[in-house]
Every structure is written in C-alpha cells, then in structure tokens.
C-alpha positions as a Markdown table, in Angstrom:
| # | Residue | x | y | z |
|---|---|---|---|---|
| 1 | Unk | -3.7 | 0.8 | -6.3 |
| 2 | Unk | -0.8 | 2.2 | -8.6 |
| 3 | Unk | 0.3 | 5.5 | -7.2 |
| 4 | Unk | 2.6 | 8.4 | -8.9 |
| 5 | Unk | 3.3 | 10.8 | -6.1 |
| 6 | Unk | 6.0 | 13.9 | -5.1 |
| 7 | Unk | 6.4 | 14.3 | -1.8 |
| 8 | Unk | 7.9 | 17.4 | -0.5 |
| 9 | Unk | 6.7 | 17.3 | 3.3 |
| 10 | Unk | 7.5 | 16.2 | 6.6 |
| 11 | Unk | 5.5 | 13.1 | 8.2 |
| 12 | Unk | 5.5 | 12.8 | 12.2 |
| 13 | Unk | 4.6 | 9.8 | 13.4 |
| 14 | Unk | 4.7 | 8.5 | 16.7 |
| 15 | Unk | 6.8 | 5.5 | 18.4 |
| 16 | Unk | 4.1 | 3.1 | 18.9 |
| 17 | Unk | 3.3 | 2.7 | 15.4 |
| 18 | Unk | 3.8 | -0.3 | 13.4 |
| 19 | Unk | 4.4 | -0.3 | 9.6 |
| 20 | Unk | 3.4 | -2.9 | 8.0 |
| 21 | Unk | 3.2 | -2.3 | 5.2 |
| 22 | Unk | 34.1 | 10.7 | -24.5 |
| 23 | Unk | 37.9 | 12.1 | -25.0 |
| 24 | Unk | 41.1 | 11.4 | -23.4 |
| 25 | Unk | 39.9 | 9.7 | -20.0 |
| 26 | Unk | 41.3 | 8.8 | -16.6 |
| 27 | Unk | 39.5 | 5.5 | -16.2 |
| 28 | Unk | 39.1 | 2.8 | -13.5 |
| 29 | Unk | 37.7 | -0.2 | -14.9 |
| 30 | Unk | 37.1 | -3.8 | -13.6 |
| 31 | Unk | 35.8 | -6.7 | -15.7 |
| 32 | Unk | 33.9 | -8.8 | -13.9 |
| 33 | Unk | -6.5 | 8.0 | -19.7 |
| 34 | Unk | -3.8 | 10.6 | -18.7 |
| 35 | Unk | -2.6 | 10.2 | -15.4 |
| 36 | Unk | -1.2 | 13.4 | -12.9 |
| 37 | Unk | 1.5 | 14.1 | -10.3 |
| 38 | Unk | -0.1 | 14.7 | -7.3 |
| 39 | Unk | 2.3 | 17.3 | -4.9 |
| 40 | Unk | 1.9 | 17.9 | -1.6 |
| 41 | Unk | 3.1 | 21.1 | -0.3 |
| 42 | Unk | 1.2 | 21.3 | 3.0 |
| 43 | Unk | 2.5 | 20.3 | 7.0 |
| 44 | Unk | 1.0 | 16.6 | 7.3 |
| 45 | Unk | 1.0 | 15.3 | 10.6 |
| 46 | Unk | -0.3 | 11.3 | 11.1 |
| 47 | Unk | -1.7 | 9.9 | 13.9 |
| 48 | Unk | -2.2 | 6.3 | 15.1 |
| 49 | Unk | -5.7 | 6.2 | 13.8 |
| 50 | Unk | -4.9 | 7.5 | 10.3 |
| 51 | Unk | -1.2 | 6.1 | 8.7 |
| 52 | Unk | -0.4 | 6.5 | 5.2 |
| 53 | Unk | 1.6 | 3.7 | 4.6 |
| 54 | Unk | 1.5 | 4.8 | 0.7 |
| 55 | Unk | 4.0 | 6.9 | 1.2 |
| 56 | Unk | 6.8 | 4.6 | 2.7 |
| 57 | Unk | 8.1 | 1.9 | 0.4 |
| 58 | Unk | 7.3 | -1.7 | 1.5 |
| 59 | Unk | 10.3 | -3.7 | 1.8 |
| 60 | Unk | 13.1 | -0.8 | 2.9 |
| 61 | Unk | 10.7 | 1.4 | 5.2 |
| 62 | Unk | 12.2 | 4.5 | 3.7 |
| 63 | Unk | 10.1 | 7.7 | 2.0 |
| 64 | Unk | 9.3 | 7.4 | -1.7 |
| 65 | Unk | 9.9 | 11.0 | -2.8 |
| 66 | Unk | 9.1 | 10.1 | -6.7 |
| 67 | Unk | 7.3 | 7.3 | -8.1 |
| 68 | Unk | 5.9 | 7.2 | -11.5 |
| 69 | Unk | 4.1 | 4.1 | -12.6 |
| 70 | Unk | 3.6 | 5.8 | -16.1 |
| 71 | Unk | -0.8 | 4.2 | -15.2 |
| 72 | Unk | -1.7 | 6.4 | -17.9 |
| 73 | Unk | -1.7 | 7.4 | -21.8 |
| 74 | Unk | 0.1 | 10.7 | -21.6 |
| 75 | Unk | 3.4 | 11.5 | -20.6 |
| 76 | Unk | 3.8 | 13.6 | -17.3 |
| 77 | Unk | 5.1 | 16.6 | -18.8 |
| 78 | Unk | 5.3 | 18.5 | -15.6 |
| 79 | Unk | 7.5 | 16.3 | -14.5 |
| 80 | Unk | 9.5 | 14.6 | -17.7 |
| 81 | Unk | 10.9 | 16.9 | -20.2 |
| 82 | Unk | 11.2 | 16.2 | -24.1 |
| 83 | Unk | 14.9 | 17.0 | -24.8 |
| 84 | Unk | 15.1 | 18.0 | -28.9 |
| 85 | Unk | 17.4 | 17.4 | -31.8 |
| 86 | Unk | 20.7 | 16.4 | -32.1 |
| 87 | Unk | 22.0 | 17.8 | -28.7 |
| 88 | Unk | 23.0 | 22.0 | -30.1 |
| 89 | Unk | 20.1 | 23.3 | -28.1 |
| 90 | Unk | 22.4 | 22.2 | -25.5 |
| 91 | Unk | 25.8 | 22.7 | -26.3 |
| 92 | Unk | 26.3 | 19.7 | -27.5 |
| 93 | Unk | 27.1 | 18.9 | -30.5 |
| 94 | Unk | 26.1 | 14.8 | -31.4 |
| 95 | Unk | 25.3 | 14.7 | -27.9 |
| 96 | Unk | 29.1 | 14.8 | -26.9 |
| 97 | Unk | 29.6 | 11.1 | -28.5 |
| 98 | Unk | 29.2 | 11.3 | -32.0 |
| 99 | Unk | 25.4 | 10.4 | -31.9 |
| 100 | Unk | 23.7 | 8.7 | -34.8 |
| 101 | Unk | 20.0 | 10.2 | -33.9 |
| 102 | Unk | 17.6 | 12.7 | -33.3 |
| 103 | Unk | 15.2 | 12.9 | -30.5 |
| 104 | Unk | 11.8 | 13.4 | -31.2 |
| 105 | Unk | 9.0 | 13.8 | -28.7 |
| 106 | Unk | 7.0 | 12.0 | -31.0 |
| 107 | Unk | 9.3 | 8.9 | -30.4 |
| 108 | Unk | 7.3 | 8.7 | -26.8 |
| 109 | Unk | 4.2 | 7.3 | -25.9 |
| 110 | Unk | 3.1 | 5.7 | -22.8 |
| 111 | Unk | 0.3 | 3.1 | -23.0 |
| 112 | Unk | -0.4 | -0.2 | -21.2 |
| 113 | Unk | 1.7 | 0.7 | -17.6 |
| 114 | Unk | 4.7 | 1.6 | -19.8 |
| 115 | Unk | 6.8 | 4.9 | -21.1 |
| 116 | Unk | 8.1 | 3.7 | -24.6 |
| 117 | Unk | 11.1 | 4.9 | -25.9 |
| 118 | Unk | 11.0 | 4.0 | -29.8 |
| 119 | Unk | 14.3 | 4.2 | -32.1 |
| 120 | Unk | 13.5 | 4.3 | -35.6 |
| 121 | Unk | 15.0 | 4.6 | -39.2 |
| 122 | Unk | 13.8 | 7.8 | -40.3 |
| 123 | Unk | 15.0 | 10.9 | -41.7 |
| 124 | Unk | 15.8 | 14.1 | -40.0 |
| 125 | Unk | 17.5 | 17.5 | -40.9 |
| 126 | Unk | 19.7 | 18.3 | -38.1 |
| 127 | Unk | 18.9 | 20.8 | -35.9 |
| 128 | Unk | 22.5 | 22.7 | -35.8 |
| 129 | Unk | 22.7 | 24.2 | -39.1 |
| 130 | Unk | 24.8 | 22.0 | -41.0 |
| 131 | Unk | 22.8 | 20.5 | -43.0 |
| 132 | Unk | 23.1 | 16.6 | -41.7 |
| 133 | Unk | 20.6 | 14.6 | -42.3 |
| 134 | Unk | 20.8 | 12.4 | -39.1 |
| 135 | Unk | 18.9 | 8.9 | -39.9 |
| 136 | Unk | 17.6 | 8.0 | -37.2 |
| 137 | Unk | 15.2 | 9.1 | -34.5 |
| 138 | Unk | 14.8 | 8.5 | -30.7 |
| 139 | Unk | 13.7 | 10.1 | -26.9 |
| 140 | Unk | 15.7 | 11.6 | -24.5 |
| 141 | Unk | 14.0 | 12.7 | -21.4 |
| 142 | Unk | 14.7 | 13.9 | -18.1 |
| 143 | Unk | 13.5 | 15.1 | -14.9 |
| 144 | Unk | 15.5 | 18.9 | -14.6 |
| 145 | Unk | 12.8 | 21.2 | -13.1 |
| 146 | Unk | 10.5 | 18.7 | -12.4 |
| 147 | Unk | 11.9 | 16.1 | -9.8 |
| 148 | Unk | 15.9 | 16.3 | -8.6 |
| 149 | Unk | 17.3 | 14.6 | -5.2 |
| 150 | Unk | 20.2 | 13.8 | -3.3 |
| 151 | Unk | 21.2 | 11.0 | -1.8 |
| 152 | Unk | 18.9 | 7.7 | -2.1 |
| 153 | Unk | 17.4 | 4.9 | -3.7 |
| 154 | Unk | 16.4 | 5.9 | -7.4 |
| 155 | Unk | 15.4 | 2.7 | -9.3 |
| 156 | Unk | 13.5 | 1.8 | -12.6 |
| 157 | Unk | 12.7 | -1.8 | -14.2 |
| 158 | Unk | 13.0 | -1.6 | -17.7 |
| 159 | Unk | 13.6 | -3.6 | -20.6 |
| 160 | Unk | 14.4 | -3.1 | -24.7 |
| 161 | Unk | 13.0 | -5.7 | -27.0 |
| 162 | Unk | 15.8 | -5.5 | -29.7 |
| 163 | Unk | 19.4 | -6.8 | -29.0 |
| 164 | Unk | 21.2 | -5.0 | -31.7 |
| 165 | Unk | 24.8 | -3.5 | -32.1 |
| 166 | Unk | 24.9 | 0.1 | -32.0 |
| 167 | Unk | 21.3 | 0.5 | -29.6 |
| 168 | Unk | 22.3 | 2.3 | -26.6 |
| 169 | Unk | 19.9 | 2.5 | -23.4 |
| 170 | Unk | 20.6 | 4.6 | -20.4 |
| 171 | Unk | 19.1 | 5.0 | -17.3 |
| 172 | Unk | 21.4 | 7.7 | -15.6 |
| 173 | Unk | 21.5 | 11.2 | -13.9 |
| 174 | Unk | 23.0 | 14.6 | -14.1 |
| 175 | Unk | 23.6 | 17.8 | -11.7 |
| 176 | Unk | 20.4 | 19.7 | -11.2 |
| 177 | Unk | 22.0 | 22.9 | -11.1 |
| 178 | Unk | 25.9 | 22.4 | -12.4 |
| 179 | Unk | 27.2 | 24.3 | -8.6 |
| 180 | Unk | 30.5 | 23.1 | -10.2 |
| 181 | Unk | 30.5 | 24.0 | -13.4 |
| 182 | Unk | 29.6 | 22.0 | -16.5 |
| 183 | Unk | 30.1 | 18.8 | -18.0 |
| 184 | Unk | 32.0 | 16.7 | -16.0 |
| 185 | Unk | 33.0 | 19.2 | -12.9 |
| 186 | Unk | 29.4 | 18.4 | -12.0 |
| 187 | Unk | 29.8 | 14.8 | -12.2 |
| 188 | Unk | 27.7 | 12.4 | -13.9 |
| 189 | Unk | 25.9 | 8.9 | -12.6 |
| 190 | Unk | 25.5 | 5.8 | -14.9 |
| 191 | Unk | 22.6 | 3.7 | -13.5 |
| 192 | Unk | 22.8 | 1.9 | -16.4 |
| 193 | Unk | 24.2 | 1.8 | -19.7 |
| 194 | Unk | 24.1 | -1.2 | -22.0 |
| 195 | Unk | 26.0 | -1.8 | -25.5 |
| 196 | Unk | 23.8 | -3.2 | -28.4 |
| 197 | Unk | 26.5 | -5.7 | -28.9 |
| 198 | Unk | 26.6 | -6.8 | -25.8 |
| 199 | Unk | 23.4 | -7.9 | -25.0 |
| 200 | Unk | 24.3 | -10.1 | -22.2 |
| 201 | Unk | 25.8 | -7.3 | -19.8 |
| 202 | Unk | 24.9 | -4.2 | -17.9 |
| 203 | Unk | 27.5 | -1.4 | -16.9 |
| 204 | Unk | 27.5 | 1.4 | -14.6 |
| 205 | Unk | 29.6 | 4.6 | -14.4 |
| 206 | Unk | 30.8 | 7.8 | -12.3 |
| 207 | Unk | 31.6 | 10.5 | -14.3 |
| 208 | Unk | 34.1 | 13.6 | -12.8 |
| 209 | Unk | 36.8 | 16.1 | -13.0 |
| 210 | Unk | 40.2 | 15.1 | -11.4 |
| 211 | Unk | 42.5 | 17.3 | -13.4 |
| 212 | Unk | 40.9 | 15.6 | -16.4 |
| 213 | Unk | 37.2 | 14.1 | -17.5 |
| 214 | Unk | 37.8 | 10.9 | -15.2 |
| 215 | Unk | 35.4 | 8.0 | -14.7 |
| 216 | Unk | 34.6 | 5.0 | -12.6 |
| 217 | Unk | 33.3 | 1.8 | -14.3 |
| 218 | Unk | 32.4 | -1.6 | -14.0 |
| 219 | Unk | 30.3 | -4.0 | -16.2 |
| 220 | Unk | 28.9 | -7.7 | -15.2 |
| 221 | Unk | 26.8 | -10.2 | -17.1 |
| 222 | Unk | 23.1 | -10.8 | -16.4 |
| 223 | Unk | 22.1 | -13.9 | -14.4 |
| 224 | Unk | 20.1 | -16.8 | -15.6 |
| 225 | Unk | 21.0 | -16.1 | -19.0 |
| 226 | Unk | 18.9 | -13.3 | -19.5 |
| 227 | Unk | 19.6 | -10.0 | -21.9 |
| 228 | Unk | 18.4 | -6.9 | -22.3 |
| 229 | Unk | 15.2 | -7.8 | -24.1 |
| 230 | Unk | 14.2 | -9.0 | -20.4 |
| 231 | Unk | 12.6 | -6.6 | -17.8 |
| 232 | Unk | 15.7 | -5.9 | -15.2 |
| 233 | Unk | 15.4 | -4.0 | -12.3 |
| 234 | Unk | 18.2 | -1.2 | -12.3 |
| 235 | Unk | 19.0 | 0.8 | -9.4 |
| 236 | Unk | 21.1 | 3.2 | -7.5 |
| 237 | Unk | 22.4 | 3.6 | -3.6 |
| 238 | Unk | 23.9 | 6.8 | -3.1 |
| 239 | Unk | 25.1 | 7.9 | 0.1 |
| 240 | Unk | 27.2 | 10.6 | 1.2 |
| 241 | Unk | 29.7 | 7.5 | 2.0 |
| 242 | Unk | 29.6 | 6.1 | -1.3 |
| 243 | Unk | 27.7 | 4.9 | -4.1 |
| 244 | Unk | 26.5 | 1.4 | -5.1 |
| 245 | Unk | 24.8 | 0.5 | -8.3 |
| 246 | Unk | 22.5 | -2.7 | -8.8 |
| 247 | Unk | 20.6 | -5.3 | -11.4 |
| 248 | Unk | 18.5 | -7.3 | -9.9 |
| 249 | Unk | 20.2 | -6.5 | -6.3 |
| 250 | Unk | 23.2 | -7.8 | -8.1 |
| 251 | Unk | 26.1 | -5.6 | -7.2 |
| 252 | Unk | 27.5 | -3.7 | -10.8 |
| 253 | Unk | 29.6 | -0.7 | -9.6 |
| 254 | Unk | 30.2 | -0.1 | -5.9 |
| 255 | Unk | 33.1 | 2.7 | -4.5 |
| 256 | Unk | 34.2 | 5.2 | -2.5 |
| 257 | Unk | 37.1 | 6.1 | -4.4 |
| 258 | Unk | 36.9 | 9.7 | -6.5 |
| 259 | Unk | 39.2 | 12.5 | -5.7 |
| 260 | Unk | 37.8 | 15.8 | -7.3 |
| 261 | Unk | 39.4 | 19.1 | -8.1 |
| 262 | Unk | 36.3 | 20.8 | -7.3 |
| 263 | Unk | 36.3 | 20.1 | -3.4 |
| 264 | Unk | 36.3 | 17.5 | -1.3 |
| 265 | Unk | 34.4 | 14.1 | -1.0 |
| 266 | Unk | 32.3 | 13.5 | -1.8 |
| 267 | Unk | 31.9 | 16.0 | -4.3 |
| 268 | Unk | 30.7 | 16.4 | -7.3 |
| 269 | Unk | 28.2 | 14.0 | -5.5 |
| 270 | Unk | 27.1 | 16.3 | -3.1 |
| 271 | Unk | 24.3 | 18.1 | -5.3 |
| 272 | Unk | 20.9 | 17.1 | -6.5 |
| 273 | Unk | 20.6 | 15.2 | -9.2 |
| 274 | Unk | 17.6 | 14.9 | -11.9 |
| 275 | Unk | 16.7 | 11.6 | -14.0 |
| 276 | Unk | 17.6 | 10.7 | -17.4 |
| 277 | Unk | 16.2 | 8.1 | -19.5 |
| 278 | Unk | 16.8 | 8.0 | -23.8 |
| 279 | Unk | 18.5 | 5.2 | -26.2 |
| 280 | Unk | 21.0 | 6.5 | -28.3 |
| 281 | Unk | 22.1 | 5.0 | -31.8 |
| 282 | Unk | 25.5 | 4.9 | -32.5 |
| 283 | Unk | 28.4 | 7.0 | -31.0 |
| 284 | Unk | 31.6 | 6.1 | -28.8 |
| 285 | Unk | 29.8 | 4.1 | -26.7 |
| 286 | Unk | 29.5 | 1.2 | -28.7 |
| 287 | Unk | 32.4 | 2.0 | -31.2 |
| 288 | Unk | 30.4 | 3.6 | -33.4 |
| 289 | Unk | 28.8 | 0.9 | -34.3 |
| 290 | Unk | 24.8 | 0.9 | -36.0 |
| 291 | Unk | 22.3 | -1.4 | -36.2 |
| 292 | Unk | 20.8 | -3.3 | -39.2 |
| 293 | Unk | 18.0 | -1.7 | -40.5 |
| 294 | Unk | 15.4 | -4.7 | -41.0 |
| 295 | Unk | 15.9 | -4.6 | -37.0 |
| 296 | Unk | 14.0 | -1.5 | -36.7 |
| 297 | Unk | 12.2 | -0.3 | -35.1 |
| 298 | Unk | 12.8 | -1.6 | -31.6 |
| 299 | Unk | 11.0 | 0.1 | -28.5 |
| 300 | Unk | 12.7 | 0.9 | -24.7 |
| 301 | Unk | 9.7 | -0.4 | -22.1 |
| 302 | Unk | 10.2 | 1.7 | -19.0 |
| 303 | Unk | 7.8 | -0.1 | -16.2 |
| 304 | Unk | 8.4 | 2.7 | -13.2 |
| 305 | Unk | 10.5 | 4.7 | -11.9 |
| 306 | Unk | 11.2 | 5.1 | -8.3 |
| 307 | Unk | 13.3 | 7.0 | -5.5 |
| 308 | Unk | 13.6 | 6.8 | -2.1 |
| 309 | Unk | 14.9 | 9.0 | 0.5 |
| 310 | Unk | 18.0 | 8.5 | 2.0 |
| 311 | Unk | 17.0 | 9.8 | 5.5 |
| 312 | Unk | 14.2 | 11.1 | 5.9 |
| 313 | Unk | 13.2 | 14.2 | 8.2 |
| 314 | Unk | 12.3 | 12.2 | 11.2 |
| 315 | Unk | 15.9 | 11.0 | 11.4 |
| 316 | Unk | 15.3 | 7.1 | 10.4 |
| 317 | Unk | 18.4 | 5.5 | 9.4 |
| 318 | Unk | 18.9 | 4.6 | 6.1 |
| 319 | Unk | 19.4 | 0.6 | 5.2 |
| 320 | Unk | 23.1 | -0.2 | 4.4 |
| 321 | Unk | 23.1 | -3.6 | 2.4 |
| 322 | Unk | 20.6 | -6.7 | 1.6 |
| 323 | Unk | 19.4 | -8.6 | 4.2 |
| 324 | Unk | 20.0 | -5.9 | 6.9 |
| 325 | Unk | 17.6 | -4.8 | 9.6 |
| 326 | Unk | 17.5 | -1.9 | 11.3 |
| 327 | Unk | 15.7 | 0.0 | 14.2 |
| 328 | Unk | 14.5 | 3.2 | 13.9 |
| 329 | Unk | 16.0 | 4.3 | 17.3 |
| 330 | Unk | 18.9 | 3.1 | 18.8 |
| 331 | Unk | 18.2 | 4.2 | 22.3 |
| 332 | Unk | 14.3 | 4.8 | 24.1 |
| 333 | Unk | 13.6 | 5.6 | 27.5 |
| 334 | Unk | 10.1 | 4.5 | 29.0 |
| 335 | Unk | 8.2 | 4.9 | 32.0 |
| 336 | Unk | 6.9 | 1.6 | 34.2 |
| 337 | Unk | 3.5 | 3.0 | 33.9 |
| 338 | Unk | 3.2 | 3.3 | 30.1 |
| 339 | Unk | 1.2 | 0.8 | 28.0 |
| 340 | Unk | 3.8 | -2.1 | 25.7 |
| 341 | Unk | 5.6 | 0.2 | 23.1 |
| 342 | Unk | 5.9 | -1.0 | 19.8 |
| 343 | Unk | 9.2 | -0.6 | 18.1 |
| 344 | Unk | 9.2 | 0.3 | 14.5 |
| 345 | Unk | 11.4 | -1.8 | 12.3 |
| 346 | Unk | 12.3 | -2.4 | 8.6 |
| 347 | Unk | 14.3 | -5.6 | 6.6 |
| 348 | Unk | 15.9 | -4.0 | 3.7 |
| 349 | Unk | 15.2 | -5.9 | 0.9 |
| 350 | Unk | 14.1 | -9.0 | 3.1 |
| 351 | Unk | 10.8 | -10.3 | 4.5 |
| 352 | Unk | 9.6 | -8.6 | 7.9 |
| 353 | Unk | 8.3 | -11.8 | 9.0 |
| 354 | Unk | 12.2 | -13.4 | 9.1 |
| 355 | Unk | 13.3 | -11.7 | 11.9 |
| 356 | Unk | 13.8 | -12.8 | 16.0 |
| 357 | Unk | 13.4 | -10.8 | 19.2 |
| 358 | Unk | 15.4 | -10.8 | 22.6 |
| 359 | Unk | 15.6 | -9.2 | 25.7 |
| 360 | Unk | 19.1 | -8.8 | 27.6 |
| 361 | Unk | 16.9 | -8.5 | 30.8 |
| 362 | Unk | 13.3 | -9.9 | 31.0 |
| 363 | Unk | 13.5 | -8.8 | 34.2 |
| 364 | Unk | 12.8 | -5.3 | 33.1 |
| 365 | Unk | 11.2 | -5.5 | 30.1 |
| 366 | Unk | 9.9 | -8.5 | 27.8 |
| 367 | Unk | 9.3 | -7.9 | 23.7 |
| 368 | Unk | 7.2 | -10.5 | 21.6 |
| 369 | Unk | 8.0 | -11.4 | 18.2 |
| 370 | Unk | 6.2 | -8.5 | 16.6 |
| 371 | Unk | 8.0 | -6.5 | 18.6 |
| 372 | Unk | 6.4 | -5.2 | 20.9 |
| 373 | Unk | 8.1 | -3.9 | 24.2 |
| 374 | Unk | 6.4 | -4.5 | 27.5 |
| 375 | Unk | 8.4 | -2.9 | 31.1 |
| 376 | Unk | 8.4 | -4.9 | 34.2 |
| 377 | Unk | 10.9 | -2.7 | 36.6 |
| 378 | Unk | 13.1 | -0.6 | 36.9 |
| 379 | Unk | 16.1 | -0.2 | 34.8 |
| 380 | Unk | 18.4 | -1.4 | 31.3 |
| 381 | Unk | 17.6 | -3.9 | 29.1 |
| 382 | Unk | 19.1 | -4.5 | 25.2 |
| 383 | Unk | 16.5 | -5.3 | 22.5 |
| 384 | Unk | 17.9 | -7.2 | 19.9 |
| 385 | Unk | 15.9 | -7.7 | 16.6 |
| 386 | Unk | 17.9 | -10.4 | 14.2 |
| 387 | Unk | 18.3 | -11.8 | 10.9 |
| 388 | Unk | 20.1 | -14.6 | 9.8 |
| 389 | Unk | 22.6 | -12.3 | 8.5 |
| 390 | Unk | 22.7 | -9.4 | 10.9 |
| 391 | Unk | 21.0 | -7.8 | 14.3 |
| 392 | Unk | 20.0 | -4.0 | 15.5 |
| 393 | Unk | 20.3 | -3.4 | 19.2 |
| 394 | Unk | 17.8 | -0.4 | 20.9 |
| 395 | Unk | 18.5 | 0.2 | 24.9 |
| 396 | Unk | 15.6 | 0.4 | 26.4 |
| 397 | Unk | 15.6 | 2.8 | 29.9 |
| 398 | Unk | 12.8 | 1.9 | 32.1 |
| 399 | Unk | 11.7 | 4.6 | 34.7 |
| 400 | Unk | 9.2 | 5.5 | 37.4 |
| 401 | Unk | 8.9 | 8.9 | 35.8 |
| 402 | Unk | 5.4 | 9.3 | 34.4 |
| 403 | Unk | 5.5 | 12.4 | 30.8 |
C-alpha cells in the first residue's frame, strides 16, 4: 500500500525484534481522489505483537520522517507551498539568476502517481511592477512550514520528458529558518540541478558564505546512456560529518571541505532544511540560454519524495556507505536464563539475505544465520554479522544475573 506520512514521534521497540521488512563566486569544481498527510503527534510505543514496519524504510532500516507518493489528484497543500511570480514576493528579483519564467500554481497537477511540473510558452505580466512581460510559465514549490529536517536521507525519482537547452530542473533545499542570515550565509543544497543542454549529466552543489558567496560543485554523466527524459533516482546523505549526493547510488558531489564565516563546521549545515522542487527557463544557469518554442510544453514527472532520519531517537546508527551493515548495538549483556535474543540488523542499500553470522566463542553463546543469539555459559563472545564488503561486531556479556 502507497503511504504519505510525517512522523514526529518516538518509537520504542524492544531488542528481540526483527525487522523485516549567481555573481562573483569562490568555486570548487571537478569534472568528472485527493490524498492527505497523515501526522502523528501522540507517544507511540510498539510491542512485539504489534510492529509498524511502515514506518522504517526497507532497505536502510532508518525512520521515514516524510514520504509523499503524490497517490492522489490534489497537491498536498499543507505540506507543499505554491511559490508566485517572478521571485519580488521574495526579494528576488528574476529569482537571483536572471530567470525567463513565471511560476504559476496552475502549472501543477498531480495525477497518475505523479506531481507534474509543466513549463510553458505563455504570457505573463510580471509581478514586480515593471511592466515585463515574462514569456514563459512554470512551478516552484517547497516544503517551508510544512516539512523541514536535519541531517538524513532526502530522496526523489524524477524525470523531465523534454531535453531542451535553457530547461532547468532542481531538486534542492534551503534553510528553514535563515539562523544565519540570508541568501547564502544560510547555505544552500543542490540535490540536483540539470542544464537543458546537457542532457546527459546531472550536477550537485553547496552553496555558502566564506567571505564571499562560495560554492562546492561537481557534475557526472548518467550511466547506460540515459538522459534526463529517464526516471533517475536523486538523492542526498547529509551528516554532521559531511555530505554526499547520489543518482542512481552513483556518487555526484561528496565533501567535507567548507569553511564558513558564520561559525564552525559544519555550519551553515547545521540547521533544518525544507525541500524545493521547480524548473526554471533560462537564467545563468544554462548561460542564458532558451528553448525552442515548438519544444513546448514539456512536463517535470516527480514519482516521490522521501526522507529518512539520520538517527533516530532510539539511538540506531545511521548507515555510512553502500553495501554496509550495521548492528543496532554494539555491545548487549544477557542473562544465561533468558530465551535466544534476536539481534536487529540492517544492509544499507543491500539485500538482508547476503549477510553471514559468527560466534568468537560458541562456547558461550551460538547465533544462527538469522541472527538470532542463543547463551550457553558464562562469559564474552564477539558476534560478527558480514557482507562481502564489510562486518559489524556486537559483544555479547553472558551472566547468571536474572532482570
């Protein structure tokens, strides 16, 4: 079943469960029916009888916080808001980058499993009293008020089913709040960012303040000679360690290596951020470049979006790169008279099933290839679980102390 849930609460769940579930720039660069959100607000406490395993995402293990499947024919406007006009509302004027549209609520529908974003050739007075007529129309939306996080996994698949110079998706995120100011002291993060006239490639970005607007950048190519008229799945690591972008689990941007005026590291990335999805026309971006008008309209498809929590409450560890496995504990003391303990497990972005289980000491305690922990005496024994690629280690303690 297709879900679209918040969470805001804190799940306890017990050991022996399984789950199975745009001016002058400092830059870095290297080329290489209507559906609701649901919001849970109340204590919610599982027991072994009665798991949702909903709520945790299947492959990583971790919390989805957000998740919007867009199963419906209205936007969620409690949690995506229409941003109008030509950017003045907003202090922008163009948008910052010498923008060619005009965003338009009406450019939005969502129908099928999809949001769609639709850039047309039409006529609009702009909205900042010049008089412009801006000729072309878009959708800018974002999630400010409605959903913001820091630190995660915040992905979306998406795809645009016109590769034409001056189009310009984004999937990308912005300071809830702006603790350090505005535009960039409150950094900025580029999922993705793709120039009409370079269909074959993908770029990511980190925007910031370092005596100047400075920013962090990398672009690579698809892989299997695909564009971006083909659904890609775009995503986001962010830890307070550093932050990683993704297509297709393809690395695009990974680093650790801002210096900001406005404290230390890792800020500006130290906030909650909200989500931003829109297609410009025109502007810097792309050098200023618009597309041919027989080529319109063309239409952003946005399948889901989805975040993940970086940690969540009950202190699980977050996953740090594909292939990895990891333990929920590192360290679990048991008595001799307790029933087989189950140790809880996750593969990030791997199958559960590929994994192999050891005992330092089967003299005080055996585990089974599910993973379940069974004491024999007295004393220490290491449980390793393993990949082909890597291995997370629990000590078990075995007692004769009964709880």
């Amino acid at each position: 079943m297709k879900l679209k849930i918040i969470l805001y609460f804190t799940l306890t769940i017990t050991l022996s469960l399984i789950f199975i579930s745009c001016d002058t720039s400092q830059t870095t660069t290297t080329t290489t029916e209507t559906t609701t959100t649901t919001s849970l607000t109340t204590e919610t406490t599982t027991t072994e009888e009665n798991v949702d395993l909903s709520i945790y995402d299947s492959l990583t293990g971790r919390l989805i916080t957000f998740f919007d499947d867009f199963n419906g024919d209205e936007l969620d406007e409690t949690v995506w808001e229409h941003m109008i006009g030509t950017g003045s509302a907003y202090g922008l004027g163009y948008w910052g980058n010498n923008e060619q549209q005009y965003y338009k609520s009406e450019n939005t529908t969502v129908e099928n499993g999809e949001l769609r974003i639709e850039i047309k050739k039409e006529q609009t007075v702009a909205d900042n009293g010049s008089g412009t007529i801006m000729e072309y129309t878009s959708s800018r939306l974002r999630t400010k008020g409605g959903f913001s996080q820091k630190y995660g996994r915040i992905e979306a698949r998406i795809r645009i089913d016109t590769a034409e110079q001056g189009l310009w998706p984004a999937f990308w995120m912005l300071s809830e709040n702006s603790e350090y100011g505005g535009w960039p002291y409150s950094g900025e993060i580029d999922i993705m960012e793709i120039r009409g006239s370079r269909p074959f490639y993908t770029s990511s970005a980190l925007h910031f303040f370092d005596d100047r607007h400075t920013y962090i950048t990398n672009e690579i190519q698809f892989k299997d000679s695909t564009s971006m008229t083909d659904y890609h799945v775009y995503a986001l690591e962010w830890t307070p360690f550093g932050i990683t972008t993704y297509v297709d689990d393809e690395v695009v941007l990974s680093t650790d290596a801002w210096e900001s005026n406005v404290g230390d590291f890792p800020a500006p990335f130290d906030k909650k951020f909200h989500i931003l999805l829109n297609v410009a026309v025109g502007g810097n971006f792309d050098g200023n470049k618009l597309p041919s008008d027989e080529l319109l309209p063309a239409t952003m498809y946005v399948d889901y979006v989805k975040v993940l929590a970086y940690d969540d409450e009950d202190g699980r560890k977050a996953p740090v790169g594909n292939g990895d496995v990891y333990l929920t504990y590192d360290e679990l003391t048991i008595s001799l008279s307790d029933e087989p303990v189950d140790l809880e497990y996750f593969v990030f972005d791997g199958k559960r099933t590929d994994v192999a289980w050891f005992s330092s000491d089967t003299s005080v305690a055996v585990v089974n290839q599910g993973g379940r922990v069974t004491p024999l005496s007295v004393g220490t024994t290491t449980i390793r679980v393993a990949t082909a690629t890597s291995e997370a280690l629990c000590i078990i303690t075995v007692t004769n102390e009964e709880e």
